[in-house]
TORKOL-4160 file (C-alpha; in steps of 0.2 Angstrom, whole numbers, padded with zeros to 4 digits, m for minus):
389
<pt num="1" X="0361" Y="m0287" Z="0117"/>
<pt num="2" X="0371" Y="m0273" Z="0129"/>
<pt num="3" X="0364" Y="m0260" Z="0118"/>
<pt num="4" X="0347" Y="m0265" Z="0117"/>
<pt num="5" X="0345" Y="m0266" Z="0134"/>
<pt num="6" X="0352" Y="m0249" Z="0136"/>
<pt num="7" X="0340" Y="m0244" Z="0123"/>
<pt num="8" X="0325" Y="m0249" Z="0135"/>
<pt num="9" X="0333" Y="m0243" Z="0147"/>
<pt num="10" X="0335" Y="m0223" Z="0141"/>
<pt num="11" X="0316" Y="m0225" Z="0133"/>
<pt num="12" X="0310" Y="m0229" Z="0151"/>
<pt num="13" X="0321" Y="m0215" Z="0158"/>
<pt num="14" X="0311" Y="m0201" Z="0145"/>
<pt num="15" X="0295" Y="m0210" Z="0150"/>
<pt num="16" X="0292" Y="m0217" Z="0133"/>
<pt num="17" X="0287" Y="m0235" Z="0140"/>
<pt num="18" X="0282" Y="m0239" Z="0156"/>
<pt num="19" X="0292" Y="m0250" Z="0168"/>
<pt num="20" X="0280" Y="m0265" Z="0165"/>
<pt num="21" X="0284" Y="m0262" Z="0148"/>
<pt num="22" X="0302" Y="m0261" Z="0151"/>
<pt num="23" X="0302" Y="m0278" Z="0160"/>
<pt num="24" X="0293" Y="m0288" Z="0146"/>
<pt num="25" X="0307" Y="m0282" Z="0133"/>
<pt num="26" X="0323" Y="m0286" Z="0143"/>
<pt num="27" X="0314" Y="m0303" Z="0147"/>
<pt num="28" X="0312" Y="m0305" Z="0130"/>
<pt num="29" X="0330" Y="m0300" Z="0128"/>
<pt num="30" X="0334" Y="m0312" Z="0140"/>
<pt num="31" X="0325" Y="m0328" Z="0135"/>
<pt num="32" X="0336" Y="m0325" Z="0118"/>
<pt num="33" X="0323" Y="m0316" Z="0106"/>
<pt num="34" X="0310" Y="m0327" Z="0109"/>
<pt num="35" X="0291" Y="m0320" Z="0115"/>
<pt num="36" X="0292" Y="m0316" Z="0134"/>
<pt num="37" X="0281" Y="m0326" Z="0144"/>
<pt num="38" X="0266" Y="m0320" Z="0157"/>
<pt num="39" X="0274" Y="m0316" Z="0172"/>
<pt num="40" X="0269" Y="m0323" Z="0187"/>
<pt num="41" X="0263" Y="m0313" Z="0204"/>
<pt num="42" X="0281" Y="m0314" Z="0210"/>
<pt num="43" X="0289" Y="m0309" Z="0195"/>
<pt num="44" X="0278" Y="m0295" Z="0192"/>
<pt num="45" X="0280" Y="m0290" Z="0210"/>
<pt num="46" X="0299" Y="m0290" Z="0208"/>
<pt num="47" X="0297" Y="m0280" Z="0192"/>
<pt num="48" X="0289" Y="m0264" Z="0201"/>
<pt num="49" X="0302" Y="m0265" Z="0213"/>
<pt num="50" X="0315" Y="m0252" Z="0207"/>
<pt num="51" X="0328" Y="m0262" Z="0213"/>
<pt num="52" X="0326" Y="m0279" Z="0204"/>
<pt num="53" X="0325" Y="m0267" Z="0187"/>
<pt num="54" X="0344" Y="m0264" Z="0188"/>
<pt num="55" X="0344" Y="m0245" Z="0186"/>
<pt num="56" X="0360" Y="m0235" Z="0190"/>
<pt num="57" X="0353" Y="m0222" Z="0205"/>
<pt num="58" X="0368" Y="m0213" Z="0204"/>
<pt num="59" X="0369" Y="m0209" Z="0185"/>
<pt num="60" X="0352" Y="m0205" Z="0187"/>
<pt num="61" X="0355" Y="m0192" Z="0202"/>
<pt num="62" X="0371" Y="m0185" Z="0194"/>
<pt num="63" X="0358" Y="m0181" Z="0178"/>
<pt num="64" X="0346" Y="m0174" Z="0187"/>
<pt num="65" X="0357" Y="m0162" Z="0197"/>
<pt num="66" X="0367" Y="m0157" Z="0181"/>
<pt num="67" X="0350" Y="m0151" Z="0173"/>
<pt num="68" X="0345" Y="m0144" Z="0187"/>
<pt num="69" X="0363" Y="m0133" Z="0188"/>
<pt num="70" X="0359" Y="m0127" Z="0171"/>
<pt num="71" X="0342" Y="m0122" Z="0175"/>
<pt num="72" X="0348" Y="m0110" Z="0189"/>
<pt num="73" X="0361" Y="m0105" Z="0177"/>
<pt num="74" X="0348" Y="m0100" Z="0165"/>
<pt num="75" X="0338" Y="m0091" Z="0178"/>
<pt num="76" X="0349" Y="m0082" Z="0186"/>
<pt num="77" X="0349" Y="m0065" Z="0175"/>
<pt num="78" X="0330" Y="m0067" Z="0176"/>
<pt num="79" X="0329" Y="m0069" Z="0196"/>
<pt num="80" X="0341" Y="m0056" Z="0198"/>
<pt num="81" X="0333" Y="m0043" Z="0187"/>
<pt num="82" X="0315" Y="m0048" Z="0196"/>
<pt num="83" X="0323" Y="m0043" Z="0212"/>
<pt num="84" X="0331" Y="m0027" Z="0207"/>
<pt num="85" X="0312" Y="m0024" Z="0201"/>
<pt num="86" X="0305" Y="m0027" Z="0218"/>
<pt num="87" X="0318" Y="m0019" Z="0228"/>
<pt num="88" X="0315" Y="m0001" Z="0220"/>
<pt num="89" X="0297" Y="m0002" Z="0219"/>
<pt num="90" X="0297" Y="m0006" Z="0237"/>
<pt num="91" X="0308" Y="0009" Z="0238"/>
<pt num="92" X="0298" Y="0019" Z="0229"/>
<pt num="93" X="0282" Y="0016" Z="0238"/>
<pt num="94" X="0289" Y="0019" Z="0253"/>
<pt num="95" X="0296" Y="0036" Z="0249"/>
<pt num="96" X="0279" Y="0042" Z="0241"/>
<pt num="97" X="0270" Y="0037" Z="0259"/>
<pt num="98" X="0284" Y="0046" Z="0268"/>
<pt num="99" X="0282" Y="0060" Z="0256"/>
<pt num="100" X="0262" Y="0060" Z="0261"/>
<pt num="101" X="0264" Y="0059" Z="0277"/>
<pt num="102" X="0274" Y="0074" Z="0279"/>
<pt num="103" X="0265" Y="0084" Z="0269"/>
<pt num="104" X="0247" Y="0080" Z="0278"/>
<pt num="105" X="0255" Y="0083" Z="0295"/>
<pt num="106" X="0254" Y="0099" Z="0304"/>
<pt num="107" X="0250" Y="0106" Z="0320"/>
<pt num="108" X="0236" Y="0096" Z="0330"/>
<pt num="109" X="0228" Y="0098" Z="0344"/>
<pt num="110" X="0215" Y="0087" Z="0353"/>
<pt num="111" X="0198" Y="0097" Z="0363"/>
<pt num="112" X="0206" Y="0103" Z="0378"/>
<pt num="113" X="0199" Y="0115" Z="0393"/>
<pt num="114" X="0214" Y="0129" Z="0391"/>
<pt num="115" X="0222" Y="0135" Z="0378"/>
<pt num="116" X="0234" Y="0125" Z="0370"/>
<pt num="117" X="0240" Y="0119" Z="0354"/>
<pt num="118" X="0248" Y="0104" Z="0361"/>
<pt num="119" X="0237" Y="0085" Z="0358"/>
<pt num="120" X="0226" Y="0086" Z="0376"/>
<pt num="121" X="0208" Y="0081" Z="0380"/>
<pt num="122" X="0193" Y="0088" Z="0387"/>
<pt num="123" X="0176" Y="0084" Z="0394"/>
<pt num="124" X="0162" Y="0085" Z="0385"/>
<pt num="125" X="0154" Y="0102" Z="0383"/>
<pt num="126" X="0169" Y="0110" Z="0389"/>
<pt num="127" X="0172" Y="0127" Z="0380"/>
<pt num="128" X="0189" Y="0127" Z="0374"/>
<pt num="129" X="0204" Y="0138" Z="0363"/>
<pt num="130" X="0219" Y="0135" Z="0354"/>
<pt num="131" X="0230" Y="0143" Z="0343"/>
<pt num="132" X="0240" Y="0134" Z="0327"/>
<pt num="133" X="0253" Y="0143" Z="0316"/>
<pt num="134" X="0261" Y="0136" Z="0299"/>
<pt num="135" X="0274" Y="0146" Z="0292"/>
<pt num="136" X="0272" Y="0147" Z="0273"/>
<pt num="137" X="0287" Y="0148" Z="0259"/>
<pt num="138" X="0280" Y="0146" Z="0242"/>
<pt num="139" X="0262" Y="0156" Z="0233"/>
<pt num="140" X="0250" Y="0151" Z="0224"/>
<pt num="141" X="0242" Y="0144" Z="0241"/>
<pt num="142" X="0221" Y="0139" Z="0243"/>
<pt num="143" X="0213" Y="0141" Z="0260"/>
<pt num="144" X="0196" Y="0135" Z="0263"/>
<pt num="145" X="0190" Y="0136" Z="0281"/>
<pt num="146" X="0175" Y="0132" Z="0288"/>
<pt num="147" X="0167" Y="0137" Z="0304"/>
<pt num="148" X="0152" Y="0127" Z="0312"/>
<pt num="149" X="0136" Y="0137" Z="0323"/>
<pt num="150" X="0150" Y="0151" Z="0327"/>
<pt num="151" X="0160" Y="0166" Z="0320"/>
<pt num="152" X="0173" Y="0165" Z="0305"/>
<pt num="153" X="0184" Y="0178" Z="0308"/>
<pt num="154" X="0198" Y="0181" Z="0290"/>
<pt num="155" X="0213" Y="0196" Z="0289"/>
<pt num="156" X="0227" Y="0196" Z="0277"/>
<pt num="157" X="0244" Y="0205" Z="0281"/>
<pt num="158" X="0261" Y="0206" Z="0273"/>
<pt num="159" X="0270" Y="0191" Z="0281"/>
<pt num="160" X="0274" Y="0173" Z="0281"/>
<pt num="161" X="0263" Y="0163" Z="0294"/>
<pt num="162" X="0247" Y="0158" Z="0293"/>
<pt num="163" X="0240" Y="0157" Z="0312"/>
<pt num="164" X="0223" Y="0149" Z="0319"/>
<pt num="165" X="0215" Y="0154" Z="0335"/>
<pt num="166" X="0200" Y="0140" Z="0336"/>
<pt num="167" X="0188" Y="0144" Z="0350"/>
<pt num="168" X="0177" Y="0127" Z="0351"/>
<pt num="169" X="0164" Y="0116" Z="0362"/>
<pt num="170" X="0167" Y="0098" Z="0358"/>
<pt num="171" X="0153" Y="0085" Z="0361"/>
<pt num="172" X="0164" Y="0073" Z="0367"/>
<pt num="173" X="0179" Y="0070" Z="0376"/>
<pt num="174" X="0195" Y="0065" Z="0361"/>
<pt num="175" X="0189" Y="0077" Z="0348"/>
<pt num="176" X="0202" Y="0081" Z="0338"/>
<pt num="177" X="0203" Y="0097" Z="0328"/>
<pt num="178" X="0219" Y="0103" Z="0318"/>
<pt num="179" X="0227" Y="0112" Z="0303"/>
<pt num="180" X="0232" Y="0102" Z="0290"/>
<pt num="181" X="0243" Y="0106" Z="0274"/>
<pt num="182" X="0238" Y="0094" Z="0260"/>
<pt num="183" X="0251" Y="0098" Z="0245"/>
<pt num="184" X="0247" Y="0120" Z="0245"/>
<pt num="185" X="0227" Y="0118" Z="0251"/>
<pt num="186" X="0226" Y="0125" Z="0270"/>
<pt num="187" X="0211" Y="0118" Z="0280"/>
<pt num="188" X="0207" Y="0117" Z="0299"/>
<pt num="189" X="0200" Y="0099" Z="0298"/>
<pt num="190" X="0189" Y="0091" Z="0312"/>
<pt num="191" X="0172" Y="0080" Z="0312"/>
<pt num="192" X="0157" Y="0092" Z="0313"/>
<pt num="193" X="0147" Y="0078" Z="0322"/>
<pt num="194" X="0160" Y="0079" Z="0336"/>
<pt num="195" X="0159" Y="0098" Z="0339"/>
<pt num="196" X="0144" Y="0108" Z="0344"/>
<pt num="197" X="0152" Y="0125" Z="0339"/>
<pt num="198" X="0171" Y="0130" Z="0329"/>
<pt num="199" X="0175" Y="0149" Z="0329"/>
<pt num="200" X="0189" Y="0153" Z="0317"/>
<pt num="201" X="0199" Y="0169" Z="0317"/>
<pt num="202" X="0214" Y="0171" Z="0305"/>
<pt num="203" X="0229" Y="0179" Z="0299"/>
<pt num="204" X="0234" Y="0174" Z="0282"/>
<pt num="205" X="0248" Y="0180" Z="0274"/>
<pt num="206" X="0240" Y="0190" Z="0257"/>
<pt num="207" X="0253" Y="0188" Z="0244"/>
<pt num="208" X="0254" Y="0168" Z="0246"/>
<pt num="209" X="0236" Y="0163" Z="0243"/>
<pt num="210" X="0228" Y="0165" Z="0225"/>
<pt num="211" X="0212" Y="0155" Z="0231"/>
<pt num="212" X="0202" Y="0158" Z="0249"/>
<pt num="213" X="0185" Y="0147" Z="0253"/>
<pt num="214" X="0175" Y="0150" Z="0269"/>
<pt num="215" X="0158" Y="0148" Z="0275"/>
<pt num="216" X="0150" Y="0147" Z="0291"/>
<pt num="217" X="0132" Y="0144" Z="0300"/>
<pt num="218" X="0123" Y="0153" Z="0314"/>
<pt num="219" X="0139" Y="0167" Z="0314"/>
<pt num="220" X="0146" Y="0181" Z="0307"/>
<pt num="221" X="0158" Y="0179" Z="0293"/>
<pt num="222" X="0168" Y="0195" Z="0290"/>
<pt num="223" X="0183" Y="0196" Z="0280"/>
<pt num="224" X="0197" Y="0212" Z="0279"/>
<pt num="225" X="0212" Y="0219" Z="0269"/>
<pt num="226" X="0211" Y="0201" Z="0258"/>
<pt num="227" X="0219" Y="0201" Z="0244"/>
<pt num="228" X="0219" Y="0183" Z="0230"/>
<pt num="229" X="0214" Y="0178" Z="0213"/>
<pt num="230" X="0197" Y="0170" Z="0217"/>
<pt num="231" X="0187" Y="0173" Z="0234"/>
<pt num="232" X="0172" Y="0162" Z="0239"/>
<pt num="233" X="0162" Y="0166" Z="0256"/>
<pt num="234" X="0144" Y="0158" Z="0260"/>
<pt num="235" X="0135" Y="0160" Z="0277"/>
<pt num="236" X="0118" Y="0154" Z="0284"/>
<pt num="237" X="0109" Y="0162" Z="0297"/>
<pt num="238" X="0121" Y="0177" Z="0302"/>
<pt num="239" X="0128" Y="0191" Z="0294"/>
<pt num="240" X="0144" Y="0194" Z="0279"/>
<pt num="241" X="0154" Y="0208" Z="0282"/>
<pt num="242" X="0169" Y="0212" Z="0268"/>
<pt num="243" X="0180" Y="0226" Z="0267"/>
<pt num="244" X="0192" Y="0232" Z="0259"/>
<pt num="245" X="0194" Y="0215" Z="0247"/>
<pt num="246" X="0203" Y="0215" Z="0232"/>
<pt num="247" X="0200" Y="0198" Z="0219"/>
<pt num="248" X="0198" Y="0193" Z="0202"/>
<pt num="249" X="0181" Y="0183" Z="0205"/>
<pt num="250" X="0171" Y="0186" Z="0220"/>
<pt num="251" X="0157" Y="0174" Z="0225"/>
<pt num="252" X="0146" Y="0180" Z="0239"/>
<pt num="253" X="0131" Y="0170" Z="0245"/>
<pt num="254" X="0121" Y="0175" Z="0262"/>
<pt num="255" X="0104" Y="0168" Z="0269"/>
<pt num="256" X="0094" Y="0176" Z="0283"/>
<pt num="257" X="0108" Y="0189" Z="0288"/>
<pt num="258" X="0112" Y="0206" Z="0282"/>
<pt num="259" X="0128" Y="0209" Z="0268"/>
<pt num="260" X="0140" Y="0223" Z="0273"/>
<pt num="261" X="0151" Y="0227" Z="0257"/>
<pt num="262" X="0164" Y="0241" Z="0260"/>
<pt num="263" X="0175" Y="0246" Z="0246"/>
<pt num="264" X="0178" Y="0231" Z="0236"/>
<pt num="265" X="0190" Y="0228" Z="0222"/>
<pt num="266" X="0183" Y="0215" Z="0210"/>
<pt num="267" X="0183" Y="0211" Z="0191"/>
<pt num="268" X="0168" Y="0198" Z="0193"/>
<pt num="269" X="0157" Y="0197" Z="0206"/>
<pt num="270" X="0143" Y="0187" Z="0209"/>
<pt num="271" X="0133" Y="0192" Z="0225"/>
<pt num="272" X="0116" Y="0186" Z="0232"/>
<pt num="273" X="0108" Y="0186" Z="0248"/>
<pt num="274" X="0092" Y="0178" Z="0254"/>
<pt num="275" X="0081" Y="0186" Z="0265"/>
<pt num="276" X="0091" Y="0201" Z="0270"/>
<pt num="277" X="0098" Y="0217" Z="0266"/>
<pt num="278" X="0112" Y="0223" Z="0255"/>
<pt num="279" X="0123" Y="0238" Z="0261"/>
<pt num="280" X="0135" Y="0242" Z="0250"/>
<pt num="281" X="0148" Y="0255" Z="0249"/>
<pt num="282" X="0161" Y="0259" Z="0235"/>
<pt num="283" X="0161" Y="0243" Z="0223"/>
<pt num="284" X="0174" Y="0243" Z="0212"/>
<pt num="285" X="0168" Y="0229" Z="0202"/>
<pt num="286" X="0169" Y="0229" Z="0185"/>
<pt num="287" X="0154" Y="0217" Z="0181"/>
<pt num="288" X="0144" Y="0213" Z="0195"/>
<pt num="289" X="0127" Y="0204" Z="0200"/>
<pt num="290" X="0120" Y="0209" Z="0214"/>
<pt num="291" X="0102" Y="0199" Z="0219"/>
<pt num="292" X="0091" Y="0200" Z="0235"/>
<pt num="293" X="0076" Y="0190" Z="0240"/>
<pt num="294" X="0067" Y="0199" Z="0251"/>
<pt num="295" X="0081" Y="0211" Z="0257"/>
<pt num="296" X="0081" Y="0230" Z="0252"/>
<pt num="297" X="0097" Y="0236" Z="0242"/>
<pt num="298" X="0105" Y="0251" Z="0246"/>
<pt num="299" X="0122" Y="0254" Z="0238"/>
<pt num="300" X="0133" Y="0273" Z="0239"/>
<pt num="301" X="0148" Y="0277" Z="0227"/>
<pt num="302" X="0160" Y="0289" Z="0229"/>
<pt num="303" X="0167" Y="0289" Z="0213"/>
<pt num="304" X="0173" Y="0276" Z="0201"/>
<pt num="305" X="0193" Y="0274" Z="0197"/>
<pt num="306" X="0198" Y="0258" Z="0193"/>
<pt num="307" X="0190" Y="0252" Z="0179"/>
<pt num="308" X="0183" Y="0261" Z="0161"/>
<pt num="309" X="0167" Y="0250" Z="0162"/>
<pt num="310" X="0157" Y="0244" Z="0173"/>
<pt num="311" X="0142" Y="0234" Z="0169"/>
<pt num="312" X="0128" Y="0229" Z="0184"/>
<pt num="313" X="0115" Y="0218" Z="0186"/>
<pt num="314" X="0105" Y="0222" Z="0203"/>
<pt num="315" X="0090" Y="0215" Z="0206"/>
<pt num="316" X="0079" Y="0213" Z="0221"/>
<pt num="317" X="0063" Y="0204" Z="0225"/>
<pt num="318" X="0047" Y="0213" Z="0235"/>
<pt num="319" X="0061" Y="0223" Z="0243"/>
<pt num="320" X="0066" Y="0241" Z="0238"/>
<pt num="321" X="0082" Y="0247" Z="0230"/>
<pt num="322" X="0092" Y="0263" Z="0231"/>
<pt num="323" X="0107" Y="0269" Z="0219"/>
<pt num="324" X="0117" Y="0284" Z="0226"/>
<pt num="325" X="0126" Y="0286" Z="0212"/>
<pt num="326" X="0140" Y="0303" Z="0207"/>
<pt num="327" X="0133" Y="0314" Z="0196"/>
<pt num="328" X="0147" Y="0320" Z="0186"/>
<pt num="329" X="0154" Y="0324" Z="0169"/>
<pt num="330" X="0169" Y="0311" Z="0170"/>
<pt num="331" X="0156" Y="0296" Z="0172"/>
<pt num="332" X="0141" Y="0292" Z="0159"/>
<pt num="333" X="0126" Y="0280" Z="0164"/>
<pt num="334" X="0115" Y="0269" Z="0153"/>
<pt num="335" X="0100" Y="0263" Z="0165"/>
<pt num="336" X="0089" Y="0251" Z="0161"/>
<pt num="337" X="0076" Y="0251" Z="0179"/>
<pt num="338" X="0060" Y="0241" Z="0180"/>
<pt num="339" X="0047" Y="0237" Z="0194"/>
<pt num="340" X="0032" Y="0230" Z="0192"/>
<pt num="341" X="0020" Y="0235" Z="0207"/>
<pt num="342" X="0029" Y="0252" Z="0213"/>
<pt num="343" X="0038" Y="0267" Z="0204"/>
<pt num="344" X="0054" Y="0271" Z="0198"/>
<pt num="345" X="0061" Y="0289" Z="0202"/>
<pt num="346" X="0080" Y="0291" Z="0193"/>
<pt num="347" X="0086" Y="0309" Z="0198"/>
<pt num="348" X="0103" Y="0307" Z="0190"/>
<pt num="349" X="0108" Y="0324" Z="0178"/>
<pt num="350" X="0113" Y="0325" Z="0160"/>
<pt num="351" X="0102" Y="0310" Z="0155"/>
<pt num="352" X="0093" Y="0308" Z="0140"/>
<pt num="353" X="0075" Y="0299" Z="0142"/>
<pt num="354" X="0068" Y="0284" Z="0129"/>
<pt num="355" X="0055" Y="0280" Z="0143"/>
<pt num="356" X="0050" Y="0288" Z="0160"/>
<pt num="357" X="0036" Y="0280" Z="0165"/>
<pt num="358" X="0029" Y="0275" Z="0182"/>
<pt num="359" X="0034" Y="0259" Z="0183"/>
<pt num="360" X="0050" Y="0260" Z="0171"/>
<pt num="361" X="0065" Y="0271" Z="0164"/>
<pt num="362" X="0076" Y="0271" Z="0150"/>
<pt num="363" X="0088" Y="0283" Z="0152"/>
<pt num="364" X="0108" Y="0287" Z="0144"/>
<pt num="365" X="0121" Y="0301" Z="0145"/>
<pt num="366" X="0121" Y="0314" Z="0132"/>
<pt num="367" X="0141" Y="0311" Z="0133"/>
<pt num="368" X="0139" Y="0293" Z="0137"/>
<pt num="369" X="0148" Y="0287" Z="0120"/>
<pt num="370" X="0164" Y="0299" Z="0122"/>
<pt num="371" X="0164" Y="0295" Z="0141"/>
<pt num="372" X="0180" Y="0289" Z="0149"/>
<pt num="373" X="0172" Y="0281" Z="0161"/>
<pt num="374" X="0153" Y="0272" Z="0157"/>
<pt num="375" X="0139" Y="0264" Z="0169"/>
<pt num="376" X="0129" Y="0253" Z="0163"/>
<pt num="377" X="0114" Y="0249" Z="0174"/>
<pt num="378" X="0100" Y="0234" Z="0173"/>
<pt num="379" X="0090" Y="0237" Z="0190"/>
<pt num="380" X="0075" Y="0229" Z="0193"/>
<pt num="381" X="0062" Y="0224" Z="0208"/>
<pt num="382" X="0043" Y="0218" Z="0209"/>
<pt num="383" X="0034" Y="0226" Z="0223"/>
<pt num="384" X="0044" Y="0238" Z="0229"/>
<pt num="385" X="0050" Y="0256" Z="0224"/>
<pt num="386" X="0068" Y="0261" Z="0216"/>
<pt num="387" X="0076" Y="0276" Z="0217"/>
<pt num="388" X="0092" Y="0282" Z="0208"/>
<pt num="389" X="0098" Y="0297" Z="0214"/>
């Protein structure tokens, strides 16, 4: 009888049977075998009472905390391993947000009244300078700097530091401006709705940049003794001035202001003004486009000595254009020049005519194919006169 009630017992412990269940068989253990009798209110209230069902509490507890001391056992390792997890990711996202912070953080300087590149502030409208310097180790550098209704201002030199003068009129008092150093790209970072004018004029260290971006509205942008792999200017409403540049890939682009080019060194350039002239000086470019809308072209070489072969595109539109060009035994031309409502006048010597007309001429050297050096030349315009001389 012991053991069946220990039976009923354990299957009520696993929650095989429920303690109503339970009851009914030990009574029925109880009255000797025989069918247990409908319990009364009492009894049943007695047999949900823990208490009257003669379970041992304390066998019990000591089970349940036994299983849970081999659980903990079991998830140990895991719980341990999880935490090694999170304490080095946490260690790693930190570093990586140090890391970032000290790389975006340079010299800054909020709109002051005097010059100064420590953080101050000034009143609105208040004409301001300051000057920021970053002194830079490794090449293969970018800058890209960006001027708003004032003057950009770029020369390169054979040093280290890279130094800012920013002449600026904020709009309001706490405009920050500064020069940030985002991984190698240099920029002077403000927000345009918070300045009513940003001059920049800059000394960059030549040999670490490959890469130099800058545009500018409503001022000159001039550049000198740059040197880098790929150079890209725009302006709008003022004038570009280059000289003495030497690049890989040069991209030009002006709008209502005249172009100044003074002896530039290029493989590829692309060159275009809207709306105004084209003076032009000693390009060294081996494969250039040159286009005007409305701006006359007038372009004088010396010589050419850097390259075997040049090939140009220049092209105007209802402006004139004018080629002084050396004459010369050591250089050989092959000139293609078109316009449609004026004349074409090529006064070049040594050439060989396919068609000398009014309004076009095809014209090569005699020595053009044993030429060491060879000028190949597309010019063309619409209402306006060319002249190649």
């Amino acid at each position: 009888m012991d053991d069946e009630r220990m039976m009923i017992l354990k299957m009520l412990e696993q929650g095989k049977i429920t303690a109503e269940d339970a009851t009914r068989l030990l009574d029925g253990i109880g009255a000797g075998g025989k069918s247990p009798k409908r319990a009364t209110k009492e009894e049943h209230a007695r047999s949900n009472d823990p208490s009257e069902k003669g379970f041992d509490f304390e066998a019990l507890g000591a089970s349940f905390i036994k299983k849970m001391d081999s659980l903990s056992r079991d998830f140990e390792p895991t719980l341990k391993k999880v935490t090694e997890v999170v304490v080095e990711k946490t260690a790693t996202i930190t570093e990586k947000i140090a890391d970032a912070l000290t790389s975006a953080t340079t010299s800054t300087s909020t709109a002051s009244s005097t010059p100064s590149s420590s953080t101050s502030t000034a009143s609105s409208g208040a004409s301001s300078a300051l000057v920021l310097e970053e002194t830079i180790k490794t090449t293969g550098n970018d800058m890209q700097m960006m001027g708003l209704n004032g003057y950009v201002s770029l020369k390169g030199y054979n040093g280290e530091t890279l130094t800012v003068k920013i002449l600026y009129k904020a709009k309001k008092s706490g405009a920050t401006i500064k020069l940030v150093n985002l991984g190698n790209r240099y920029f002077v970072d403000y927000n345009e709705n918070d300045f009513a004018s940003v001059c920049l004029d800059i000394l960059f260290p030549n040999k670490l940049f490959c890469s130099i971006t800058a545009q500018t509205n409503n001022g000159k942008l001039s550049i000198e003794t740059a040197t880098c792999d790929s150079m890209k200017l725009s302006n709008l409403n003022n004038e570009i001035e280059l000289k003495k540049i030497t690049a890989t890939n040069l991209e030009v682009e002006g709008n209502n202001g005249t172009l100044f080019l003074t002896e530039l060194n290029a493989q590829n350039a692309n060159i275009e003004n809207i709306n105004g002239n084209v003076m032009a000086h000693n390009l060294e470019i081996s494969k250039m486009r040159l286009m005007t809308l409305s701006g006359d072209i007038n372009l004088t070489m010396a010589g050419y000595q850097h390259y075997n072969n040049y090939l140009w595109s220049i092209e105007s539109s209802n402006a004139a254009i004018k080629l002084n060009l050396p004459s010369t035994d050591a250089v050989a031309y092959n000139i293609h020049a078109h316009t449609a409502l004026d004349s074409v006048a090529v006064r070049l010597s040594n050439l060989n005519y396919k068609t000398n007309d009014r309004h076009s001429v095809e014209a090569k050297s005699f020595h053009y194919d044993g030429a060491a050096k060879k000028v190949k030349l597309s010019v063309e315009t619409s209402s306006a006169p060319i002249e190649i001389v």
